[in-house]
N, C-alpha and C positions, 0 to 999 in steps of 0.2 A: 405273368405275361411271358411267351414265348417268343426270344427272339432267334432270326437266320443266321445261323454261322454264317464266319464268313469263308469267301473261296481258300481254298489251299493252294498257297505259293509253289509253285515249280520249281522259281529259280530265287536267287539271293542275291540285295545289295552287295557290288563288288563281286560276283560271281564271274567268272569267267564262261564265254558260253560260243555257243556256233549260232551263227544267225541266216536266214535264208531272204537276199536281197535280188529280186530278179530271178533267172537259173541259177547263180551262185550263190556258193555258203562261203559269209566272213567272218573271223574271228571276232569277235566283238566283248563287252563289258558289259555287266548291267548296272546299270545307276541308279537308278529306282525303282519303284515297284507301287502301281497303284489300279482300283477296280472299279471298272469301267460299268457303268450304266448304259441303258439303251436313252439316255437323257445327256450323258457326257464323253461317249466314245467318238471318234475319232475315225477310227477305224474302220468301223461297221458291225463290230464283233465286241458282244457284252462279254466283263469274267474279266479275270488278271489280265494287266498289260503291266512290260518292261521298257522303260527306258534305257535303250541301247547307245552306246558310243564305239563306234568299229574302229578297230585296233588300222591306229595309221590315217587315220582319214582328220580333216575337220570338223569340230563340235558343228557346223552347221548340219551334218548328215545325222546327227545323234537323231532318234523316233522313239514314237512308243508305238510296241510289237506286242499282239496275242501270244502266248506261248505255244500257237504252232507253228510260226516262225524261227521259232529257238530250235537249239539243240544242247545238250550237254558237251561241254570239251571234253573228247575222251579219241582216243586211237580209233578207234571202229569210223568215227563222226569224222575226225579229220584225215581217214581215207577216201570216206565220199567226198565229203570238200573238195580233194584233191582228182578225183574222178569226175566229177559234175566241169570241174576246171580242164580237166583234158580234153573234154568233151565238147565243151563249145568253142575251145582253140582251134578243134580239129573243124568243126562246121567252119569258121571263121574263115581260116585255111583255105577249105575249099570252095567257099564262094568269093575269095577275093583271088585266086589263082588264073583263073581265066584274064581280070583287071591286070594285074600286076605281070603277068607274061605278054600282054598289049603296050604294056608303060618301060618295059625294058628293051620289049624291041624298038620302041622309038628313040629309047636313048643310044640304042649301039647305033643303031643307023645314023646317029647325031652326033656322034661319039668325036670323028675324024672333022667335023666343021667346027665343034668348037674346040678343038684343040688351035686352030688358026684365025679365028674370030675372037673378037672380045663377046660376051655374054651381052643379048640381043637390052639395048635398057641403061647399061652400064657404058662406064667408060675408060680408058686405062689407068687415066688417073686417081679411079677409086672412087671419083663423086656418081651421085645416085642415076646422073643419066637423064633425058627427057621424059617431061612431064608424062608422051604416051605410054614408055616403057611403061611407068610407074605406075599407071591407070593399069595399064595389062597385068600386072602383077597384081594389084590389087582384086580384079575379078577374078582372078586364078584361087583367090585364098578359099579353102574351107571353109563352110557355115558349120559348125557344132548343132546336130539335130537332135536335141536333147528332148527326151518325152517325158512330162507327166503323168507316171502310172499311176492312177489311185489307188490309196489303201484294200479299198475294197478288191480291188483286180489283182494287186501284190496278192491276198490271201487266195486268189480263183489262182492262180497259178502254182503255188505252192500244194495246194490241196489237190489241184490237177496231177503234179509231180511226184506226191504220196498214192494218189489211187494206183497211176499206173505202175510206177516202178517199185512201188514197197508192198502195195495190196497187189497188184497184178488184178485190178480190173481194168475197164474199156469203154469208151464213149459208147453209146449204145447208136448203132448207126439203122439205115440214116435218122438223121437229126432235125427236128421240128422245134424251133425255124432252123434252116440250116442258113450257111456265110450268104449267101445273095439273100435270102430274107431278111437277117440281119443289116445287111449291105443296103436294100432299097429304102427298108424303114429310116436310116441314118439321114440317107438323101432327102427323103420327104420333112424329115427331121429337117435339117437344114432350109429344104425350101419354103419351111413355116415358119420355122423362126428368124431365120436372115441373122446370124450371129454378125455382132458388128465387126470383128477381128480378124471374121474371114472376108478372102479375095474377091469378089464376085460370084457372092454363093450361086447366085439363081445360073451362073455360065459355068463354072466351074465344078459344081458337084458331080454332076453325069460321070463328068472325064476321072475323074479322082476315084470315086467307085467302082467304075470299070477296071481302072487300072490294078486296083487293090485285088477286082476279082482274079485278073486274069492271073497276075503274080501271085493268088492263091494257089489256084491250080497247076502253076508250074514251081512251087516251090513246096510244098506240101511233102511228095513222095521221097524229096532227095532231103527235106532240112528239115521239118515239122516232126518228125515222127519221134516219138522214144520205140526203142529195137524191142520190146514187148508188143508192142501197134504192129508191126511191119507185117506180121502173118495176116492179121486183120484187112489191113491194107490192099495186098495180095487178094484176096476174096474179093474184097467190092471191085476191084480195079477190074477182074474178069468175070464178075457177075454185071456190071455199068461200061464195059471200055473196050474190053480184050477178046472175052471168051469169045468161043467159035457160035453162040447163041445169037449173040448181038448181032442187030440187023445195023449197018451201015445208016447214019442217018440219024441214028436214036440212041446215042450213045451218050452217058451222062456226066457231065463235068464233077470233078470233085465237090465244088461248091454248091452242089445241090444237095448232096450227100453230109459234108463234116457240115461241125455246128462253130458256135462262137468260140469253144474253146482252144481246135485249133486254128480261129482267127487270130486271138488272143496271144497265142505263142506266136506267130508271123510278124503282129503288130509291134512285140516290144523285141524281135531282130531286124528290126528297118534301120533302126540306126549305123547296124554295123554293115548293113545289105547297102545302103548307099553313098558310106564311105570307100568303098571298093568303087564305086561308078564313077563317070565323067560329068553330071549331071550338072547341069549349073546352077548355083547359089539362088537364084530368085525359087527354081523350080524346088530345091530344096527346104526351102522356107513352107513354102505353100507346101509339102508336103507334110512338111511338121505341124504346120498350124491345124489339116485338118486332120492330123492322123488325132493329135490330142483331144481335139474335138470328138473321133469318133470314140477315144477310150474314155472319156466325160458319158458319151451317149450310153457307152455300154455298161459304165457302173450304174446308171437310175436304171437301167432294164437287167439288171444282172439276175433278180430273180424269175423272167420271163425267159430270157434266151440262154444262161446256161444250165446243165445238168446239174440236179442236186445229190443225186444217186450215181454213181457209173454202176455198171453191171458186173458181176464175177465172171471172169472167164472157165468158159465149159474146161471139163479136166482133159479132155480130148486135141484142145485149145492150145492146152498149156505141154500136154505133152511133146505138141507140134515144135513148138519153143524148143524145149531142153533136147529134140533128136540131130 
């Protein structure tokens, strides 16, 4: 009787290894080592999984990882590590530059009142102040807008991050469905089901979709893109937008064009997109509650709305790139 080998391990108990969590790559450990079934995964992905423990953090983040999420610890790995890092520092940077040159000019302008004031709340002799103060501070605080990516969209991103920047292919544009397809069926989603956890689905989904679109479309070209896309970019943008072609009137939003995958990159930088804003805590909540919702919607439809192929770019393409 013949039986299946089994899979060949990648990595090793106690291995030291690079792990890809989000855009970034963490140092991490492997602790175990065990092969996943389409009966027992977890993930979405049958074959060797590792349990990971990321160097510095809490055993609660420890997971079990396919091994395209890994990397080998070596100089080459923990250059990119350290480039994928600069890289979203500098996005980070520059969408909270505009917030934080708003937030400083109101403190110089403030600068000179409260040098002669006590602190609006407080008192001089150090007690906490009136109850209003202390209600005002209290609404001021941060909500933590923390998202549940699922397994399955952790790997659509990582394998989105290998086609483009390691294979140098491309979303094959436009895209079917593309972000407002995606976007309407969510809605209608929600208007069927009536999730109990959201706010007033039946009033609130419209607004929440729109919004999602419209900040597609304005965030896309300056923060969505890896610098392989941007010649791409460039083309539709004056074959749908710009060129001297286009008649006035019938000009096409990005979101008709991209598909879910660069939703997908948008959705898991909202966290750091609305801690740079003023936005206030209630509205923040409800942003979180349905963005998770819609990253819940897009894992059961993952094999409908994203690309399972990217395309190779022409070599005419790519020479555009390297002049």
């Amino acid at each position: 009787m013949s039986t299946t080998a089994a899979p060949t391990l990648t990595y090793n108990a106690q291995e030291r290894v690079l792990c890809y969590h989000g855009p970034l790559i963490y140092e991490a450990k492997v602790l175990k080592t065990k092969n996943f079934d389409e009966t027992s995964t977890s993930t979405g992905v049958v074959g060797p999984h590792y349990l990971v423990h990321y160097k510095g953090w809490k055993q609660t983040w420890d997971e079990w990882v396919p091994a395209s999420r890994l990397l080998k610890h070596s100089e080459a790995n923990l250059g990119l590590q350290k480039t994928l890092l600069q890289q979203n520092q500098a996005t980070t940077t520059t969408q909270s530059g505009s917030a934080s040159s708003k937030v400083h000019n109101r403190s110089t302008a403030g600068a000179n009142k409260d040098s002669i004031s006590t602190r609006a709340g407080a008192r001089k002799d150090g007690t906490r102040g009136t109850k209003r103060a202390r209600e005002e501070d209290e609404s001021t605080k941060k909500i933590d807008m923390k998202l549940n990516v699922p397994e399955v969209l952790k790997a659509v991103l990582v394998d989105d991050w290998e086609a483009v920047t390691k294979n140098q292919q491309l979303v094959t544009l436009p895209r079917e469905p593309h972000v407002r397809d995606v976007l309407s069926g969510f809605a209608e989603y929600v208007r069927t089901t009536k999730p109990a956890h959201l706010k007033e689905p039946s009033l609130v989904i419209q607004t929440v979709v729109d919004g999602l679109q419209v900040y597609f479309d304005r965030a896309l070209g300056s923060n969505l893109l890896y610098r392989f896309e941007r010649v791409q970019y460039a083309g539709v943008r004056r074959e749908h937008w710009t060129g001297p072609h286009v008649i006035v009137g019938t000009e096409k939003e990005m979101s008709l064009i991209y598909g879910a995958e660069h939703l997908l990159r948008m959705l898991v930088t909202l966290p750091q997109m609305i801690a740079a804003t003023t936005i206030d805590p209630d509205s923040v909540v409800l942003i979180r509650d349905y963005t998770n919702e819609l990253l819940n919607y897009m894992a059961k439809e993952k094999d409908r709305i994203f690309q399972r192929q990217y395309e190779n770019a022409p070599p005419e393409y790519q020479n555009v790139i390297r002049s």
